[in-house]
C-alpha positions as CSV (number, residue, x, y, z in Angstrom):
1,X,-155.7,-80.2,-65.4
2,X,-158.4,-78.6,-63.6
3,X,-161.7,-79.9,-65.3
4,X,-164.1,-77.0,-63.5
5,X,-162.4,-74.8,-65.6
6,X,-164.0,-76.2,-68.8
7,X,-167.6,-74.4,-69.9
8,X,-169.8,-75.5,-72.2
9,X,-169.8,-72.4,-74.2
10,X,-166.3,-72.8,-75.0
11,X,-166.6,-76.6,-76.0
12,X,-169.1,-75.4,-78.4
13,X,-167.0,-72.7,-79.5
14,X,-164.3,-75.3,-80.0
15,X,-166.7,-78.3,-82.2
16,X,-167.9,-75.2,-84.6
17,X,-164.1,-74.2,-84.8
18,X,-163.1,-78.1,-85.5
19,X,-165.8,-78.0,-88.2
20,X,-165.4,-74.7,-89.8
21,X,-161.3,-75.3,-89.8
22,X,-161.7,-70.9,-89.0
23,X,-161.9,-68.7,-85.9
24,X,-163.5,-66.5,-88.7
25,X,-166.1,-68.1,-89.5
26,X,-166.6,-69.4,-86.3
27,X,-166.6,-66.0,-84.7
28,X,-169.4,-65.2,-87.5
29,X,-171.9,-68.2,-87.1
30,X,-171.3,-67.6,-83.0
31,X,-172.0,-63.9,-83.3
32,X,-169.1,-62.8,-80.7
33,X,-165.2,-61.0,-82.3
34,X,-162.9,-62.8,-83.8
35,X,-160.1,-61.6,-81.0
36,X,-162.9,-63.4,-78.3
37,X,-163.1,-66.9,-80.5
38,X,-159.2,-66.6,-80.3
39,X,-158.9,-65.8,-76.7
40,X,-161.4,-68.9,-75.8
41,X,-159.9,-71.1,-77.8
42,X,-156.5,-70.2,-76.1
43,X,-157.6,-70.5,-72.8
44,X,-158.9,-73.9,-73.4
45,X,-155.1,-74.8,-74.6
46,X,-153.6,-74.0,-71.5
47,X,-156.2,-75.5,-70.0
48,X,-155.8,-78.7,-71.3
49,X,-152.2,-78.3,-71.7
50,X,-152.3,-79.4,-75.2
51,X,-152.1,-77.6,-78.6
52,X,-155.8,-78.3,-80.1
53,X,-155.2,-77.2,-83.7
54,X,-152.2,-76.1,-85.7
55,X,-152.7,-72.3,-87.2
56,X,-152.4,-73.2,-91.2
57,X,-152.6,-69.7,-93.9
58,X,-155.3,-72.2,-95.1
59,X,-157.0,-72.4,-91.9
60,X,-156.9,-74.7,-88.8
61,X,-155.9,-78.6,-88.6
62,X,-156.8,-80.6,-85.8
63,X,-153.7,-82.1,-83.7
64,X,-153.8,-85.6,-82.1
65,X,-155.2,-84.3,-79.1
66,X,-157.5,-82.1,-80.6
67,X,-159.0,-85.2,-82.4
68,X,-159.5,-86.6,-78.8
69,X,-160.6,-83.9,-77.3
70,X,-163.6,-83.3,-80.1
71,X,-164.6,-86.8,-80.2
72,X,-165.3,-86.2,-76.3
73,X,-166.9,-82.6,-76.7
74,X,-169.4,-83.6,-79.4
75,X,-170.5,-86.4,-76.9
76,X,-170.5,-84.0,-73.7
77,X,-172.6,-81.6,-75.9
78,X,-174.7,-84.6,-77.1
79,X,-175.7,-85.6,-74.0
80,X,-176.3,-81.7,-72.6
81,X,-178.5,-81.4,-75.4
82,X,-180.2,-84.9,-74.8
83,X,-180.8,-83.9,-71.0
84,X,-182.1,-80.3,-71.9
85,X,-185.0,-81.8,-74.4
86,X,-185.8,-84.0,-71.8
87,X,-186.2,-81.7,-69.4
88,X,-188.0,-79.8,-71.4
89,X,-190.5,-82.7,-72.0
90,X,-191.1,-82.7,-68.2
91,X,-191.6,-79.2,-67.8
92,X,-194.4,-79.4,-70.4
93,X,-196.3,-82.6,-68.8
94,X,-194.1,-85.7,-70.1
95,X,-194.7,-88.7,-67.4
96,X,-191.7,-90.8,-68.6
97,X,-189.1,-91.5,-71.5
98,X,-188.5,-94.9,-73.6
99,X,-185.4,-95.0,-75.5
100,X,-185.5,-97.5,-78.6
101,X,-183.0,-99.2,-80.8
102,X,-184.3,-100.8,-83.6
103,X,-183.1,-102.0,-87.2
104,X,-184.1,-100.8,-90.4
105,X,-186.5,-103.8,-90.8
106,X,-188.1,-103.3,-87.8
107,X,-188.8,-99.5,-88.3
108,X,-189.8,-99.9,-91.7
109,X,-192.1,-102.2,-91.6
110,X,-193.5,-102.5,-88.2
111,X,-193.1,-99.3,-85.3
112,X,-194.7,-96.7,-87.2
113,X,-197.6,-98.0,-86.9
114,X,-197.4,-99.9,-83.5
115,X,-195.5,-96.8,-82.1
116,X,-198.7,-94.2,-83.5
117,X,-201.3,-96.7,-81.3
118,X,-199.3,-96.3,-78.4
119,X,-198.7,-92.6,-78.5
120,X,-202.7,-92.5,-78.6
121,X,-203.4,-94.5,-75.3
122,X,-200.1,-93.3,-73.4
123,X,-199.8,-89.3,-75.4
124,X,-197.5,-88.7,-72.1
125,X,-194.4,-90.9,-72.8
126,X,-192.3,-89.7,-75.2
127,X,-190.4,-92.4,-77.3
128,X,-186.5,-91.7,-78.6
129,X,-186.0,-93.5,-81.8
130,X,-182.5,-94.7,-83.2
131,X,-181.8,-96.8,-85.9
132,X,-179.1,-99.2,-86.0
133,X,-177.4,-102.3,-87.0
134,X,-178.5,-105.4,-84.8
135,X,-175.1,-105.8,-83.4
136,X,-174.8,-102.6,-82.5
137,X,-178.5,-102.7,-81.0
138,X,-177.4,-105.5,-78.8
139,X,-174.6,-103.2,-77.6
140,X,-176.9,-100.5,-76.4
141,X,-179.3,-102.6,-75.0
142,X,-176.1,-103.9,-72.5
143,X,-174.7,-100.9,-72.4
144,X,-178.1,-98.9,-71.0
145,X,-178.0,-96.3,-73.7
146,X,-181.3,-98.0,-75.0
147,X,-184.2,-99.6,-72.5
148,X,-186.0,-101.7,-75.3
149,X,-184.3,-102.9,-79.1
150,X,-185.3,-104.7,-81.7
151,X,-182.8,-106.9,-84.0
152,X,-183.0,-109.6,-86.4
153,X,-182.5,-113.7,-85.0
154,X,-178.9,-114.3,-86.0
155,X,-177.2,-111.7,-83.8
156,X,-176.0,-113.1,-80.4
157,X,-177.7,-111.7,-78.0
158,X,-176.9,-114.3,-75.3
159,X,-176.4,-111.7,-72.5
160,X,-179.9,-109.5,-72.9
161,X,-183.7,-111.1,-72.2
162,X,-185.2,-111.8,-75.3
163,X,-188.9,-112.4,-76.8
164,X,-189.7,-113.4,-80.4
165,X,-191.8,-110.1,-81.9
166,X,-192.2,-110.1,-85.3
167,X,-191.6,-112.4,-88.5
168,X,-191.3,-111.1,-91.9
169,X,-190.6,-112.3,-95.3
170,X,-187.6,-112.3,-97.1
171,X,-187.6,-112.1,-101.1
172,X,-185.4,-112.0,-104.4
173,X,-186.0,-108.7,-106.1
174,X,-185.0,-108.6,-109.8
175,X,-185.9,-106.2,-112.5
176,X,-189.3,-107.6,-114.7
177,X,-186.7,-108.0,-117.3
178,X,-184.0,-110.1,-115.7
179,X,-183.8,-113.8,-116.9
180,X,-185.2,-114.8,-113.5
181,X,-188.3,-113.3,-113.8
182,X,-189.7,-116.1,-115.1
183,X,-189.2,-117.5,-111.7
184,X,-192.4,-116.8,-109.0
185,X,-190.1,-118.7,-106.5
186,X,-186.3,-120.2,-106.6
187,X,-184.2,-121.5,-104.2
188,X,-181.3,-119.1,-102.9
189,X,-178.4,-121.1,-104.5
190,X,-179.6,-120.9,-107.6
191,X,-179.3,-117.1,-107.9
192,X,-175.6,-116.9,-106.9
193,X,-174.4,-116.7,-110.5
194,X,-176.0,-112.8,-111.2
195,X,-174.7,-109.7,-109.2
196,X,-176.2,-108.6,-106.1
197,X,-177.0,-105.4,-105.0
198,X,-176.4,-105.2,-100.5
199,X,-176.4,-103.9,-98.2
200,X,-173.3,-102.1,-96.1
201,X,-170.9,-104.0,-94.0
202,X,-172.1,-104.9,-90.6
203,X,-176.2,-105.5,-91.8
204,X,-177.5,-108.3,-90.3
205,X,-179.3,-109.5,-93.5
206,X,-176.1,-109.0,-96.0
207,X,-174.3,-111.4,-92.7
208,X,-177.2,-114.3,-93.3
209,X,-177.1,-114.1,-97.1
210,X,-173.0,-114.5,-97.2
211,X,-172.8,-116.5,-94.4
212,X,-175.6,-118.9,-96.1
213,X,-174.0,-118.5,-99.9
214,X,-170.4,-119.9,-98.0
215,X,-172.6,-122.8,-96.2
216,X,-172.9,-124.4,-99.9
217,X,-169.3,-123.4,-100.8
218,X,-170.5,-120.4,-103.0
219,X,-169.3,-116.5,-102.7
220,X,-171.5,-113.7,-103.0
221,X,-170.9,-111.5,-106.1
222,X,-171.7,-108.2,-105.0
223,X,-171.4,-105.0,-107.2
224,X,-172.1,-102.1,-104.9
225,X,-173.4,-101.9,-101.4
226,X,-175.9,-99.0,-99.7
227,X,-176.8,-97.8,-96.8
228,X,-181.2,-98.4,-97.3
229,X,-183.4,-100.7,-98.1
230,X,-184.8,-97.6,-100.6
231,X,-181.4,-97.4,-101.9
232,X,-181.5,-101.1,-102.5
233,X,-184.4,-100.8,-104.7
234,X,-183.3,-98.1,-107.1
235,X,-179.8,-99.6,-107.7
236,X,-182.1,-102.8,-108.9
237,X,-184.0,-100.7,-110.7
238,X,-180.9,-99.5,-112.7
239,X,-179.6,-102.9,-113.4
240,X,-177.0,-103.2,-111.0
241,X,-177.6,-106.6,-110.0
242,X,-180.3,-108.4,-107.8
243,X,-181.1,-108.4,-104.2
244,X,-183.0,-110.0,-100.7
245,X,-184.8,-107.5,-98.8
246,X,-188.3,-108.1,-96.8
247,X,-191.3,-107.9,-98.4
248,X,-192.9,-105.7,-96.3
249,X,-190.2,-102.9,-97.0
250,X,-190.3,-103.1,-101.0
251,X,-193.4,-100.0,-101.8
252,X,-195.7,-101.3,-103.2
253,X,-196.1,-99.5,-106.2
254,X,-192.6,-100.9,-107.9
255,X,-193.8,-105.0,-107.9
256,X,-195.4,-105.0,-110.7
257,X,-194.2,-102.5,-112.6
258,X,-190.2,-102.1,-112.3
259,X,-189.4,-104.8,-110.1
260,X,-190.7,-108.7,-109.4
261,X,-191.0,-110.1,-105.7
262,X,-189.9,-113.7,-106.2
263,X,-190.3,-116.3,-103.3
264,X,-187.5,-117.9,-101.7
265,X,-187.5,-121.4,-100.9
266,X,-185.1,-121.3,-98.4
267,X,-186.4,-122.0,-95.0
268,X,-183.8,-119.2,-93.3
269,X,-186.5,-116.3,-95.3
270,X,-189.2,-116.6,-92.9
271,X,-186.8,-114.1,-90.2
272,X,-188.3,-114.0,-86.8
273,X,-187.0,-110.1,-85.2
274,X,-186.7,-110.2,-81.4
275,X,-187.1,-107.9,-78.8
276,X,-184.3,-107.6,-76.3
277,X,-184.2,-106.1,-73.0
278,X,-180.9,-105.9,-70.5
279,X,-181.0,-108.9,-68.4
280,X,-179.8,-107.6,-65.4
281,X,-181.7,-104.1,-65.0
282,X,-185.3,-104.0,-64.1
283,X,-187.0,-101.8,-67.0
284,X,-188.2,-98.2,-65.6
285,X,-192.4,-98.2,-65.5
286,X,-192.8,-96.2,-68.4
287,X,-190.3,-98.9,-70.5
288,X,-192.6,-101.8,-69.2
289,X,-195.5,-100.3,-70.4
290,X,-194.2,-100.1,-74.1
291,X,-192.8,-103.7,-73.7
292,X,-195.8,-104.8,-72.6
293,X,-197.6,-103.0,-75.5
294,X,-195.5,-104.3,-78.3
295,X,-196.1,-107.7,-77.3
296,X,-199.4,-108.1,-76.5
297,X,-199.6,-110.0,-79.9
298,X,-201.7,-113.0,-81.0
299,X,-200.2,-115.9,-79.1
300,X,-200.9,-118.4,-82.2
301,X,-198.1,-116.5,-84.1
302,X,-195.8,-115.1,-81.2
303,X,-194.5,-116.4,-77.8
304,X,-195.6,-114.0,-75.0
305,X,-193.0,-113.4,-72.5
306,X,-193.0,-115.0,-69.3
C-alpha cells in the first residue's frame, strides 16, 4: 500500500459516503456526479486493497475494514480541520493556543467565568475547550492531547503534577414534596432506601456515591441515568427518584420552588477539583500563563503550587 496515494478529498468523500450509506446522496451534498463519487471511492479500494463497503439495493454497509478505515479518516480529518483553525488563528494575530480538559463540574460552575477574565487580559490566546469524564481527562493530560485539565479528587492521577483548585459542595436534591424534605441536612446513608436519579457510567461523582453506598454495605438504587447535570434536575423534577449534584450547578431558580437543596453530612461532600498538568513535559508559555492565572487564588482556601 502506497499511502501518498491517499487525498484528503477522497477520505472526505469516503466519511460522507459511510454516513449517508449512498454514493447518491453523497454525490449530491458533495456537488460532483454520481459516476465521480463512484470512481473515488473505487480507487480508494484498490488502493487500500480492501473492499470498504458492500453495494446493498438498500444502499451501502460498511465492511470490517471499512469500519477501520473510517474510525481512522474521521480522526485524520479531525485533526486537518484542528490544524487549519489554528492556523487560521495565527494568520489573524493569535500569539498562542491552550487546550483544556475539564469535567462538567468544573465548566459549569467555575471556567466561564475565570476563562472570560483571562480572555480580557490575554484577548491573544485562544483557549480549546473539551468536556470530559475525569478519567478520561487524566488520559489526555498524559497523553498531550490537552496542556492543562481539571478533574474531581478521587481519580488517580498519580502520573500528572497536580494542584488543589477548586472546592465545591455536594447536596441531596429531592422534589419539595418528597418525604425528605422535611430534612435541611441528612446523612448520605440514610437516603439509600429512595431511587436515585445519576449520572452515566464512568462519572466521577456517580463512582464516589456507589463506591461510598458499598463502604456501609448498601447498593445504590438507581432508576435511570443521564448524560447532564441539567438532565439530572428535570428527571427529579418528574419524580424519578433523588439525586447528589453540586450546589453551584443546581439554577437557582428551581430551590425553592420545584426542588429542595438538602445538606449532606457526610464529610466526602466538601469535593476539592484539582488541576493536573503532564509531569514530564514543560508547559508551552502561553499554557503557563493560564495555569498561573487559574491559580492565583486566595492562599487561605487553596494551596499555591510550588
Amino acid at each position: 500500500m502506497n499511502i501518498s496515494h491517499f487525498d484528503l478529498n477522497t477520505l472526505r468523500l469516503f466519511v460522507t459516503a459511510a454516513d449517508c450509506k449512498s454514493l447518491t446522496r453523497t454525490a449530491e451534498i458533495s456537488s460532483i456526479t454520481l459516476s465521480a463519487v463512484s470512481k473515488r471511492i473505487s480507487e480508494l479500494e484498490r488502493n487500500v486493497n480492501c473492499q470498504l463497503f458492500v453495494r446493498q439495493p438498500r444502499g451501502l454497509e460498511l465492511t470490517t475494514a471499512g469500519l477501520g478505515l473510517l474510525r481512522h479518516a474521521r480522526a485524520l480529518l479531525d485533526n486537518v480541520n484542528s490544524m487549519a483553525s489554528e492556523l487560521n488563528d495565527y494568520a489573524r494575530g493569535a500569539i498562542g493556543h491552550v487546550r483544556i480538559g475539564a469535567n462538567v463540574s468544573a465548566v459549569i460552575q467555575f471556567l466561564p467565568e475565570d476563562l472570560a477574565a483571562f480572555f480580557h487580559s490575554n484577548p491573544g490566546i485562544k483557549i480549546y475547550l473539551e468536556e470530559a469524564l475525569s478519567d478520561a481527562i487524566v488520559d489526555s493530560i498524559d497523553s498531550g492531547r490537552v496542556d492543562i485539565g481539571i478533574f474531581a479528587d478521587n481519580v488517580d492521577a498519580t502520573a500528572l503534577r497536580t494542584f488543589p483548585w477548586r472546592q465545591d459542595r455536594l447536596v441531596l436534591l429531592v422534589p419539595t414534596a418528597h418525604p425528605l424534605a422535611m430534612h435541611n441536612e441528612i446523612w448520605f446513608e440514610d437516603t439509600l432506601a429512595w431511587d436515585y436519579v445519576a449520572l452515566n457510567q464512568g462519572s466521577s461523582l456517580l463512582r464516589r456515591i456507589t463506591n461510598t453506598a458499598a463502604s456501609v454495605g448498601r447498593l445504590l438504587k438507581v432508576s435511570i441515568q443521564v448524560t447532564s447535570f441539567d438532565a439530572v434536575c428535570r428527571m427529579i423534577q418528574a419524580g424519578l427518584g433523588i439525586g447528589i449534584l453540586p450546589l453551584k450547578a443546581i439554577t437557582p431558580a428551581l430551590l425553592g420552588t420545584s426542588l429542595k437543596a438538602i445538606t449532606l453530612k457526610d464529610e466526602w461532600s466538601q469535593r476539592t477539583l484539582r488541576i493536573g498538568i503532564n509531569a514530564k513535559k514543560k508547559l508551552h508559555p502561553e499554557a503557563s500563563k493560564l495555569l498561573d492565572f487559574l491559580m492565583a487564588v486566595p492562599e487561605s482556601v487553596f494551596t499555591k503550587r510550588s
